[in-house]
DOVO-74348 format. One line per 8 residues: their letters; for each residue x, y, z of C-alpha. Coordinates in steps of 0.5 Angstrom, whole numbers. Layout:
! DOVO-74348
a> X/Y/Z | ...
***
This chain:
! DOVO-74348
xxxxxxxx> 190/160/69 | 189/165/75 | 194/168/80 | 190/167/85 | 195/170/90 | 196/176/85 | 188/176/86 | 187/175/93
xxxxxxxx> 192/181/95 | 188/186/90 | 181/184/93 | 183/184/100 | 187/190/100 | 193/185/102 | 201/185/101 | 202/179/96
xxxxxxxx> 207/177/101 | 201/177/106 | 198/172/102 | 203/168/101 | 205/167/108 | 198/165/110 | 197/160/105 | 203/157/106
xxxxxxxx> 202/157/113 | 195/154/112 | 197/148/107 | 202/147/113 | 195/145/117 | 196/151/122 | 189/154/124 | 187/161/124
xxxxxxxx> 187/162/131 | 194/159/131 | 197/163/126 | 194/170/129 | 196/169/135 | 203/166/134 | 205/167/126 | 205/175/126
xxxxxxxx> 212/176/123 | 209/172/118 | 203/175/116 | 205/182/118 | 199/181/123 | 194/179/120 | 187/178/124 | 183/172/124
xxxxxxxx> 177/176/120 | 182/177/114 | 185/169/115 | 178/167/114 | 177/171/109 | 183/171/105 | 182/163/105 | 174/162/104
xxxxxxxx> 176/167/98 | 182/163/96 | 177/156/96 | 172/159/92 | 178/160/87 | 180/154/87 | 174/151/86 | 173/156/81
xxxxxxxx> 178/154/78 | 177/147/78 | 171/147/74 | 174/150/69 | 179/145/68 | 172/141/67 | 168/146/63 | 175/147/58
xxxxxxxx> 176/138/58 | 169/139/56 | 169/143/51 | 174/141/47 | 172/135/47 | 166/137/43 | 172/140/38 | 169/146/39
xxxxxxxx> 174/150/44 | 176/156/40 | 181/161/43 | 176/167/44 | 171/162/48 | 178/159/52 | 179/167/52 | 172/168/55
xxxxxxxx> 173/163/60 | 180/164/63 | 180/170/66 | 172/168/70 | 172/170/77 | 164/168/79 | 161/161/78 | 155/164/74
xxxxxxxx> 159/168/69 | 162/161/68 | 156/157/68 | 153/162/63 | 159/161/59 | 158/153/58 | 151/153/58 | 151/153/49
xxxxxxxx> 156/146/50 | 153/144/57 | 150/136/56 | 142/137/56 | 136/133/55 | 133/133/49 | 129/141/49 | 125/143/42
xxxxxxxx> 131/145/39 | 134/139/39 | 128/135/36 | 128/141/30 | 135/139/29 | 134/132/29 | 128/134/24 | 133/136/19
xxxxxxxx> 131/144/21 | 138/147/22 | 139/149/15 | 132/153/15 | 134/156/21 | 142/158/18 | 138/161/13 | 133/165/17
xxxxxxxx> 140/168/21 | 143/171/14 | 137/175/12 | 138/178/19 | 142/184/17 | 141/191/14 | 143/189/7 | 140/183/7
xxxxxxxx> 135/183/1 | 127/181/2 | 126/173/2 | 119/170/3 | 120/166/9 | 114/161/7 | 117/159/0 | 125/156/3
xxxxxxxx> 121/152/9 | 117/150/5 | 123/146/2 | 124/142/9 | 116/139/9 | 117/132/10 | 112/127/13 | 117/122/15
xxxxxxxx> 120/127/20 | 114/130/22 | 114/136/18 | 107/138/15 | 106/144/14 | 111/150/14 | 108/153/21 | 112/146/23
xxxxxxxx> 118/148/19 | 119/155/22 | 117/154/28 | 123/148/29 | 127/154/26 | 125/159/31 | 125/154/36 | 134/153/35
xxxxxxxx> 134/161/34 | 131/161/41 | 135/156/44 | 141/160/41 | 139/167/44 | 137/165/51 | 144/161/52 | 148/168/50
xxxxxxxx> 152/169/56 | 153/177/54 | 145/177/55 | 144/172/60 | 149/178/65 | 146/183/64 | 138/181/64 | 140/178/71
xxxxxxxx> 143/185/73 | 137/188/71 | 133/184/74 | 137/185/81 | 136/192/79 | 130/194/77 | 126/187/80 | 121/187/86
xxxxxxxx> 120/182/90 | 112/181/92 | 108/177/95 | 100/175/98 | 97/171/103 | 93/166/99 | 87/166/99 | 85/161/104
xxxxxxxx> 88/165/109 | 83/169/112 | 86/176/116 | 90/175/122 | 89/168/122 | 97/166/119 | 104/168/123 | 105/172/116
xxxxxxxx> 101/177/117 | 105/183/114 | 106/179/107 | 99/179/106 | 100/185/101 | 107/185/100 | 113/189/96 | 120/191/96
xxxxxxxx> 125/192/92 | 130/186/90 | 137/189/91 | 134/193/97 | 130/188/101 | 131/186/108 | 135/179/110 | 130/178/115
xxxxxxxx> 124/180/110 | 126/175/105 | 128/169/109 | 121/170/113 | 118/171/105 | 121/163/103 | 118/161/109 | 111/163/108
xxxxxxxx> 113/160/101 | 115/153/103 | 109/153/109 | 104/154/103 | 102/160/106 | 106/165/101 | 105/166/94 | 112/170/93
xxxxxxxx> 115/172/87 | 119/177/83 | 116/182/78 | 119/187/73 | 117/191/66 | 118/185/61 | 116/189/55 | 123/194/58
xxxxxxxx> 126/187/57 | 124/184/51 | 125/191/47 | 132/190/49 | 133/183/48 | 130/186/41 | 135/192/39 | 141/187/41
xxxxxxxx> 138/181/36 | 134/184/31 | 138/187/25 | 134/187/19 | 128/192/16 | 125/187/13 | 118/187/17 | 117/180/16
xxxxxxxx> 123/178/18 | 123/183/24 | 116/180/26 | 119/173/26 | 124/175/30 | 120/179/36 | 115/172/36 | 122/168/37
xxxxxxxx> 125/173/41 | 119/173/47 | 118/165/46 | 126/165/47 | 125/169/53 | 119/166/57 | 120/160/55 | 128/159/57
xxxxxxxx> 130/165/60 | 126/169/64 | 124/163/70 | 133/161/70 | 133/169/71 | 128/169/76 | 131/163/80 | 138/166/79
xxxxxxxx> 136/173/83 | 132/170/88 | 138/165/90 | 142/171/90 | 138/174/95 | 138/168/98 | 145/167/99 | 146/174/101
xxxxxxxx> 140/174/106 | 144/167/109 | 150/170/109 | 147/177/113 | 142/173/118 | 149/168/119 | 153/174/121 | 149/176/126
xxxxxxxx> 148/169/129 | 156/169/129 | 156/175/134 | 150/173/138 | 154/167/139 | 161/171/140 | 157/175/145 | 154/169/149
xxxxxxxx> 161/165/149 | 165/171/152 | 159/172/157 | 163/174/164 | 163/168/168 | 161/168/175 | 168/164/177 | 169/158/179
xxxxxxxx> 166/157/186 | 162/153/190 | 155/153/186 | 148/151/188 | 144/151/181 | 137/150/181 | 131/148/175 | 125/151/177
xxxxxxxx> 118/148/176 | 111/148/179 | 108/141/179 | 113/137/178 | 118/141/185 | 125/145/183 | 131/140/181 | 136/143/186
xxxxxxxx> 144/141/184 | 150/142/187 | 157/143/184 | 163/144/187 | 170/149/186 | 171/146/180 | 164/145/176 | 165/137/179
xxxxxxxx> 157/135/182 | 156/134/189 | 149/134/191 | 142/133/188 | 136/135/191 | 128/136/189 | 124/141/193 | 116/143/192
xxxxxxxx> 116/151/194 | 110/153/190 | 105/148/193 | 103/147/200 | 105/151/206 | 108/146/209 | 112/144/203 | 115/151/202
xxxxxxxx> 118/150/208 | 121/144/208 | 123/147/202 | 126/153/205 | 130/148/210 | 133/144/205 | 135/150/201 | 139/153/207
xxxxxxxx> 142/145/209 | 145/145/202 | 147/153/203 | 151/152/208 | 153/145/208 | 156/145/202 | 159/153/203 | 154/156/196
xxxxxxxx> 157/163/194 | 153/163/188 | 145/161/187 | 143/159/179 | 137/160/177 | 133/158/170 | 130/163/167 | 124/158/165
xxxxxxxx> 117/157/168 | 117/158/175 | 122/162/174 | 121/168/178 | 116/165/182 | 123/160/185 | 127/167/185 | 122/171/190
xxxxxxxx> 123/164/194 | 130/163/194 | 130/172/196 | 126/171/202 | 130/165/204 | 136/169/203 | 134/173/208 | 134/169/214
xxxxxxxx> 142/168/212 | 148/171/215 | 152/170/209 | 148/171/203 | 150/168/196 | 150/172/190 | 144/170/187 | 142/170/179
xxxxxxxx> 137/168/173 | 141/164/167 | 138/163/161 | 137/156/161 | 136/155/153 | 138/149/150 | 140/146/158 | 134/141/156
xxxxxxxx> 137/140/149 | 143/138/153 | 141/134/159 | 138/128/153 | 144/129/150 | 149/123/149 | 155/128/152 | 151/129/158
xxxxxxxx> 149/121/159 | 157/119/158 | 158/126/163 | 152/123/168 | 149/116/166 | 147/115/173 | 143/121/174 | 137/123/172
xxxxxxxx> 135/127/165 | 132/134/170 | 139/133/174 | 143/133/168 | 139/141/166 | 140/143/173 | 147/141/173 | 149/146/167
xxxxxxxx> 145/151/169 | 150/152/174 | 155/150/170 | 153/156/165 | 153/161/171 | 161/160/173 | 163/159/166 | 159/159/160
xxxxxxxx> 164/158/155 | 165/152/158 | 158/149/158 | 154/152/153 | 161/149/147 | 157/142/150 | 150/145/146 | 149/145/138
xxxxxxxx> 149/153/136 | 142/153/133 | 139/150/141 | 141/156/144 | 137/161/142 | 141/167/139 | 140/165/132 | 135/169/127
xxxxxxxx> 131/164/122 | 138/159/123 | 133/153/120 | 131/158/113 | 139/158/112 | 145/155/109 | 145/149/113 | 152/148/111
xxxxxxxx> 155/155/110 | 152/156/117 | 155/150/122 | 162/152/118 | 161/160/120 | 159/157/128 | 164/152/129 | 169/158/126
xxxxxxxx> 166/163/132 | 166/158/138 | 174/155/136 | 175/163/136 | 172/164/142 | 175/158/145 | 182/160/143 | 182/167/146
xxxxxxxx> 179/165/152 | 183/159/152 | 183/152/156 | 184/150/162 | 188/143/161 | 187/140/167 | 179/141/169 | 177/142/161
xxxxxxxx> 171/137/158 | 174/134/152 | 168/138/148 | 171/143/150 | 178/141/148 | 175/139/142 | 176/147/139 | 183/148/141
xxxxxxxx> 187/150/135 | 190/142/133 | 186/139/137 | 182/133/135 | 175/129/137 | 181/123/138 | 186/127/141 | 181/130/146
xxxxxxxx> 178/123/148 | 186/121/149 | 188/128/153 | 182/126/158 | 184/119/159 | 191/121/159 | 189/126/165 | 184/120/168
xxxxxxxx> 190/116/169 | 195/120/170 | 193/125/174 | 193/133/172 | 198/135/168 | 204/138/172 | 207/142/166 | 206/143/158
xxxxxxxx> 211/139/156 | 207/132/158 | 202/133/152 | 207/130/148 | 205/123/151 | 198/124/150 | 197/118/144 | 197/121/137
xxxxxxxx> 199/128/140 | 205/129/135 | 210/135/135 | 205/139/131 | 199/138/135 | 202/141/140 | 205/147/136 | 199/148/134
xxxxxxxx> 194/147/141 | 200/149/147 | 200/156/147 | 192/156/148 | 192/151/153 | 193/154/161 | 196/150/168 | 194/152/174
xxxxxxxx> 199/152/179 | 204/148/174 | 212/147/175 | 213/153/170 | 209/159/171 | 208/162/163 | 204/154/163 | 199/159/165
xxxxxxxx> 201/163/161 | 198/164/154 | 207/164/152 | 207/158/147 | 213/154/149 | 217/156/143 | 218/163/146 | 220/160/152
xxxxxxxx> 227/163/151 | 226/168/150 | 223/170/157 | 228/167/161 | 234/170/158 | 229/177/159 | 229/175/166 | 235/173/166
xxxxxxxx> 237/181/164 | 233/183/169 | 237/178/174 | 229/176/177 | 227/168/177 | 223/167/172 | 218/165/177 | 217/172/179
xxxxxxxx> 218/174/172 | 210/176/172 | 212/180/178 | 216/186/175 | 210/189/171 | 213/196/170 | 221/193/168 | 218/189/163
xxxxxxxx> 215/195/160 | 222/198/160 | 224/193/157 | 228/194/149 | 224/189/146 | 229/190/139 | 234/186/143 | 231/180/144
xxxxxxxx> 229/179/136 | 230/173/132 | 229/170/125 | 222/167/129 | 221/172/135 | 219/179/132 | 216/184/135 | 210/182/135
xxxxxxxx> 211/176/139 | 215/179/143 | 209/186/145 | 204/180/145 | 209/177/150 | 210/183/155 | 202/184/155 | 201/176/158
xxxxxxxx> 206/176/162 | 204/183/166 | 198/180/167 | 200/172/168 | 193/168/167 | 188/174/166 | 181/173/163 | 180/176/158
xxxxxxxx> 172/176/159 | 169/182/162 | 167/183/169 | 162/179/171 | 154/183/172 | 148/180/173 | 141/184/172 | 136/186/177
xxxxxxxx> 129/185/175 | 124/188/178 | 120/186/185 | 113/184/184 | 114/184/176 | 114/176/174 | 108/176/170 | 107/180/163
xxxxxxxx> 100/182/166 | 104/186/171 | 107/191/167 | 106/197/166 | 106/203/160 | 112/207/162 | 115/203/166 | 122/202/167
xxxxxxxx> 125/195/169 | 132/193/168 | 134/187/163 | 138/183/159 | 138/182/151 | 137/175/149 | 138/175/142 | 139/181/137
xxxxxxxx> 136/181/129 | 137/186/124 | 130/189/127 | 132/190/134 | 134/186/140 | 130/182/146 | 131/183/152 | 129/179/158
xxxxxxxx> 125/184/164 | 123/177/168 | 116/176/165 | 117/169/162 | 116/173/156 | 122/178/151 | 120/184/150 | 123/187/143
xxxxxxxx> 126/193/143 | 125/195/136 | 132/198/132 | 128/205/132 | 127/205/139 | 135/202/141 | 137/210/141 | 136/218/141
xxxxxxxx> 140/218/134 | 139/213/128 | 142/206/128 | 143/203/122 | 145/196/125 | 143/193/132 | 149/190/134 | 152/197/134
xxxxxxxx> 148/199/140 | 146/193/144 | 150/185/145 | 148/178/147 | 148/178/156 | 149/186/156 | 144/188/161 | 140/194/159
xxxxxxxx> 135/199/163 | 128/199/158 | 121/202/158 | 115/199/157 | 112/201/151 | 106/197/148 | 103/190/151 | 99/186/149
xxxxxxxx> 97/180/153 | 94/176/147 | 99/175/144 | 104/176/148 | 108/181/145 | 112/186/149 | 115/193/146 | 120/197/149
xxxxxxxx> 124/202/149 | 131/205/151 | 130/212/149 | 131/218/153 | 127/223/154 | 121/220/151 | 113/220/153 | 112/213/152
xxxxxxxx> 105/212/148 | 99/210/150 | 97/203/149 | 93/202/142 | 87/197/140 | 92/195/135 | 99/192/136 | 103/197/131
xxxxxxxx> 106/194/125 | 113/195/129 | 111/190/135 | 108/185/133 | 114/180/134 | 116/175/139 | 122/172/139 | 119/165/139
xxxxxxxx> 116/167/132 | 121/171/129 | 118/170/123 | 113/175/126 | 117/180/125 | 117/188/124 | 121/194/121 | 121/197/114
xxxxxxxx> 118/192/109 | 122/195/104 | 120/201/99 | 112/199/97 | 113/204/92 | 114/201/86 | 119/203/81 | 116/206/74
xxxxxxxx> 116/201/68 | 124/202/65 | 125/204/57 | 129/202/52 | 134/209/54 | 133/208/61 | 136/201/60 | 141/203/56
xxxxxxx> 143/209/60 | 143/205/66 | 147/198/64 | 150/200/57 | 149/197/50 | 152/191/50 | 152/186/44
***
C-alpha cells in the first residue's frame, strides 16, 4: 500500500519529519492551532495552513486507501484479482482513478450486456474480438451468429444476435479505465459550458438574465458563473450543459479500438463503438466534469467565504465600554439597549423619533437620561431600516451633549437570526426578541468576535452563493476559520460565553457548560491552574486550551499572557537572571530582547517558543486585532435617490466575491465595486485589494433606482461615466441576489472542432 507520509511531504513540499511529527501530534488529539502556536520545535514551525492541509490531504489518503482495501476484497473475491490489476490499483492517488479501475468488477443491476450474456451471446461476442486484428482473415459475421438463434432465449433473427454481441463489446469498451481518463481529460479541456433561458421566460423577466445565451469554457469558467449556472438549473429556469466535438471524439475512440481491415467488421465496430460511447459513457463523463468543476467552484466560493469571515471575526472592537445599543425601526419605535463594561444588560428602553414632534422629543430626552445615567462612551447603531434616519437623530441629540460618545453604524446581519435563537433565549429568557437584537448589536461594536461565534456563518451575510455549495465541506472550512480566530485573539476566561469557549483549542460544547457553571459558582478565576477543577477538564484539555484562555488581573501575571503554563519556567529563571519579580517581568521590554535566548533551550523549549515567549511578554495582554476605525458616512445621503454620478462618499466593504466587493455608503443598499474598478492596475483576486470591515473612499458610478443597483468605483484620476438607459452587464448585481452577478462570462469564443492529431497531439496515443 501507499506511504503516506512519503507522499504527503513530496505534495507539500514538507520535511518527512515534518510530517511525522504533525500526525503524531494529531493522533495525540492536539489541535492545529494548539500545535502552531506551542509545538513549533516539533514541527519546525509549521503553520496552520500547512496543518489543515497536511491533515485534509492525509484523510483523503486514508480513506483513499480504505476503498481500496475494499475494492481489492472485492475482487478477488470474484477470482479475478490479477497481479497487473492489483499493480493498477495499488499505486492510485485520486478516488476517480480508482473508481474507473473497479468499474468492469463493480456489482450492477442487470444492463443489456448482462441479458446478451444470459442469452448465451458471449461466445459470438469473443469471436467477433478475434477478427479485430491486422491479420485477421475475412469472416461473414451473419453466418456465425446465425449459430446463436434461439426461440427459447429470445434470439430470433441474426440482428438479435449481433446486436447482443455488440452490446457486451459495448460494455467492454466503455469500462475501460485508460479510455475513461482521458475522455474525461478531454472533456475538461476542450469541453464548453452552455446554457439558455427556457422559453417561458420572456427577456428581463428572470434573475439569470446573463445566462440567457451563455458560453464558457469548462476549465476556464468562473466559480461564481458556474454556481450561478446550477442554480438557474435547479430553479428550472436554466437549461445548462456541456458541449464538445463528438466526432473528435469517437474517431478517437475508434483509432485506439479498431484493428481490422475488414470493411465489415470495422463498420460493425463504429456502430458499437458510438453506441458504446452514447449510451454508457458520454453522460458518466459529462456528470463526471461538471461535478469537477463543482467541487472546484465549491472549493473557491468557500475559500473566499472563510476570508470574508476571518476578516469579519478579526474586525477591531471598539472596547469593552459603557455602550448604548440601538435597533432602529419607524413604526414600531427604536429598541434602545444598554450594556455595561463588561457587555453584561443594563437597561431597555423604546423610543419613537420618526413619528410625532412631541415623540422626538421625548425620545431626545430619554436618549440623554440613558447617556448620561449610565455613562455611554459608545452608541451602536444598526445598519438596517431607519438606519440613517435614527443616526441623523441620535447626531443632532449628540449635539445638545457636553461629553459626546463616540458614535457608530454596525452591521446588524443576522443580529434577528440571534435574537430568535435558542443561545439568545438561555442568554435572556425574560427579555423580548427586539431586545435580545439590540442587545448584540451593541455587543458587535465592543467585541465582534465575541458576539457574532454565537451566529451560524452562512447568517452573517459575507458569504457567495454559501447555500449552492458543499454543505458539508463548507461548516468544516467555517468552524476551522472561527476556532483559528478564537485562538489567535484568544478568550477571556472570566467574561467568555460558552459559545465562545466552545472554539477554544480542547474545549468541548460539555467542558464549556462546565467552565461557566464552575464560574457561576465559584466566582472568577484567580489563576489558570484552577481549570483543573472544572468537570472532565482533564491534564489534556488544559494542555491544549490554557495557553488561549487569558486573566485579567489574576495572581500570576503571564495568566494574561498567551505564555502556556508549561513555559512557566522558563520565564522565572529569565527573570530571575535579570534579578526582576516576574511580576514585573512585562515591564523590562528592551532587556528581554537582549536577552541569550540559547541559554534557556531545552529538550520541549526551542527557540521558537522562546522568540514567541519574548514577543508576548513585551506586550503583556495586546490585542492582537487592529485598531478600531468607524466609516463616516456622507450628511444628507441616506437614501439611494440621494446619490449622485461622481459622487464621493466614504463606506465600508460588507462582503467580497471573486467579481468585486460591496460596500455599504449608508443608503440601505450596497453598491458594488466591480474588480475592474477596485484599482488603477488589474487585479486578478478581490480579496488582494479590499477586505471585510475595511472602510474605503468610492465614487459613484452608475444608479439605477429601479433595481436598486449601485455601481462604484475606487479608481483615481477617472471621469465617472455618465449614466445610461441601461445598466451595463458589470453592474447588474446586488448582493441581496448575488446570482445577478457580472464580470467576465468566460471566453463566448468558441473553440474549433478538435482532430483526431490535435487529440493526440495534445493528450498522447494511449492504448
Amino acid at each position: 500500500m501507499l506511504n503516506i507520509p512519503q507522499i504527503l511531504a513530496e505534495e507539500l513540499d514538507l520535511r518527512p519529519h515534518q510530517v511525522k511529527s504533525a500526525l503524531e501530534l494529531f493522533a495525540e488529539g492536539a489541535t492545529v492551532p494548539f500545535i502552531a502556536r506551542y509545538r513549533k520545535e516539533r514541527t519546525e514551525e509549521m503553520n496552520e495552513v500547512q496543518l489543515r492541509d497536511l491533515f485534509d490531504r492525509y484523510t483523503y489518503l486514508t480513506e483513499l486507501e480504505e476503498r481500496k482495501a475494499a475494492i481489492l476484497e472485492a475482487i478477488a473475491a470474484q477470482g479475478k484479482l490479477t497481479e497487473e490489476l492489483q499493480a493498477k490499483i495499488v499505486p492510485c492517488l485520486q478516488k476517480n482513478e480508482l473508481e474507473d479501475l473497479y468499474l468492469p468488477y463493480k456489482p450492477k443491476r442487470r444492463t443489456r450486456a448482462t441479458i446478451a450474456r444470459e442469452k448465451g451471446l458471449q461466445p459470438l461476442a469473443e469471436f467477433i474480438q478475434t477478427l479485430n486484428r491486422p491479420s485477421a482473415a475475412p469472416a461473414a459475421l451473419e453466418t456465425e451468429a446465425s449459430k446463436y438463434l434461439s426461440e427459447e432465449q429470445g434470439v430470433k433473427t441474426v440482428e438479435d444476435a449481433l446486436q447482443g454481441a455488440s452490446d457486451i463489446l459495448a460494455e467492454g469498451v466503455a469500462e475501460q479505465a485508460e479510455l475513461r481518463a482521458y475522455l474525461r481529460d478531454y472533456l475538461m479541456e476542450t469541453g464548453i459550458f452552455v446554457s439558455k433561458i427556457k422559453a417561458d421566460y420572456a427577456e428581463g423577466t428572470t434573475k439569470f438574465e446573463m445566462y440567457r445565451n451563455f458560453q464558457a469554457k469548462a476549465k476556464a469558467i468562473a466559480p461564481h458563473n458556474l454556481l450561478a449556472l446550477y442554480r438557474g438549473e435547479a430553479e428550472g429556469i436554466l437549461d445548462f450543459d456541456l458541449t464538445f466535438d463528438e466526432t473528435a471524439v469517437l474517431s478517437y475512440l475508434e483509432s485506439q479500438t479498431i484493428r481490422t481491415k475488414t470493411p465489415a467488421v470495422r463498420d460493425f465496430y463504429r456502430t458499437m463503438i458510438k453506441d458504446a460511447f452514447n449510451r454508457l459513457m458520454k453522460t458518466s463523463l459529462i456528470s463526471e466534469v461538471r461535478g469537477d468543476r463543482k467541487a472546484y467552484a465549491d472549493m473557491e466560493s468557500i475559500k473566499t467565504f472563510e476570508t470574508n469571515l476571518r476578516e469579519l471575526l478579526l474586525s477591531s472592537p471598539a472596547g469593552m465600554k459603557p455602550t448604548l445599543a440601538i435597533d432602529p425601526g419607524f413604526r414600531t419605535g427604536c429598541k434602545v439597549a444598554v450594556l455595561d463594561q463588561t457587555a453584561q444588560f443594563l437597561a431597555y428602553q423604546a423610543i419613537f423619533p420618526h413619528q410625532a414632534v412631541a415623540q422626538r422629543a421625548q425620545a431626545a430626552a430619554t436618549l440623554k437620561r440613558l447617556i448620561e445615567e449610565y455613562q455611554v462612551e459608545l452608541i451602536a447603531i444598526g445598519n438596517g431600516t431607519a438606519g440613517r434616519e435614527t443616526d441623523e437623530f441620535v447626531t443632532e441629540v449628540l449635539a445638545t451633549l457636553d461629553r459626546k460618545p463616540v458614535k457608530v453604524m454596525v452591521n446588524e446581519s443576522g443580529a434577528s437570526i440571534y435574537s430568535a435563537s435558542e443561545v439568545a433565549i438561555a442568554e435572556f429568557p425574560n427579555l423580548d426578541i427586539t431586545v435580545r437584537g439590540a442587545i448584540s448589536i451593541g455587543r458587535r461594536l465592543q467585541d465582534p468576535l465575541a458576539e457574532l461565534v454565537k451566529i451560524d456563518p452562512k447568517s452573517i451575510g459575507v458569504g457567495q452563493y454559501q447555500h449552492d455549495v458543499d454543505q458539508k465541506l463548507l461548516k468544516k472550512k467555517l468552524d476551522e476559520t472561527v476556532e483559528s480566530c478564537v485562538n489567535y485573539v484568544g478568550v477571556d476566561l472570566n467574561t467568555a460565553s460558552k459559545e465562545l469557549l466552545t472554539f477554544v483549542s480542547g474545549i468541548t460544547p460539555t467542558i464549556a457548560n462546565n467552565i461557566v457553571a464552575y464560574r457561576n459558582q465559584n466566582g472568577a478565576f484567580k489563576n489558570r491552574r484552577l481549570l483543573m477543577k472544572v468537570p472532565k477538564l482533564g491534564p489534556k484539555a488544559f494542555e491544549q486550551a490554557a495557553g488561549f484562555l487569558r486573566i485579567r488581573d489574576g495572581e500570576n501575571p503571564l495568566d494574561n499572557t498567551a505564555v502556556h503554563p508549561e513555559s512557566y519556567k522558563v520565564v522565572e529563571a529569565i527573570a530571575k537572571d535579570l534579578q526582576v519579580p516576574l511580576t514585573q517581568i512585562t515591564q523590562v521590554a528592551e532587556r528581554l530582547k537582549s536577552t541569550n535566548l540559547k541559554k534557556y533551550v531545552t529538550e520541549t523549549v526551542g527557540e521558537p517558543t522562546l522568540r514567541d515567549i519574548v514577543s508576548e511578554l513585551e506586550k503583556p495582554g495586546r490585542d492582537p486585532r487592529a485598531e478600531f476605525q468607524y466609516a463616516t458616512f456622507r450628511e444628507g445621503v441616506k437614501e439611494i435617490s440621494d446619490l449622485q454620478v461622481g459622487m464621493e462618499l466614504e463606506g465600508v466593504v460588507t462582503n467580497v466575491a471573486n467579481f468585486g466587493a460591496f460596500v455599504d455608503i449608508g443608503v440601505h443598499q450596497d453598491g458594488l465595486v466591480h474588480i475592474s474598478q477596485l484599482a488603477d492596475r488589474f487585479v486578478s483576486d478581490p480579496k488582494l485589494i479590499v477586505k471585510v470591515g475595511q472602510v474605503v473612499k468610492v465614487r459613484v458610478m452608475e444608479v439605477n433606482e429601479a433595481l436598486k443597483r449601485i455601481s462604484l468605483t475606487m479608481r483615481s484620476g477617472q471621469e465617472a461615466p455618465r449614466p445610461t438607459s441601461q445598466p451595463s452587464k458589470v453592474n447588474q448585481v446586488s448582493k441581496q441576489q448575488v446570482e445577478k452577478q457580472s464580470g467576465k462570462q468566460g471566453d463566448r469564443t468558441k473553440t474549433p472542432p478538435a482532430t483526431l492529431n490535435d487529440l493526440k497531439a495534445k493528450f498522447g496515443k494511449k492504448k
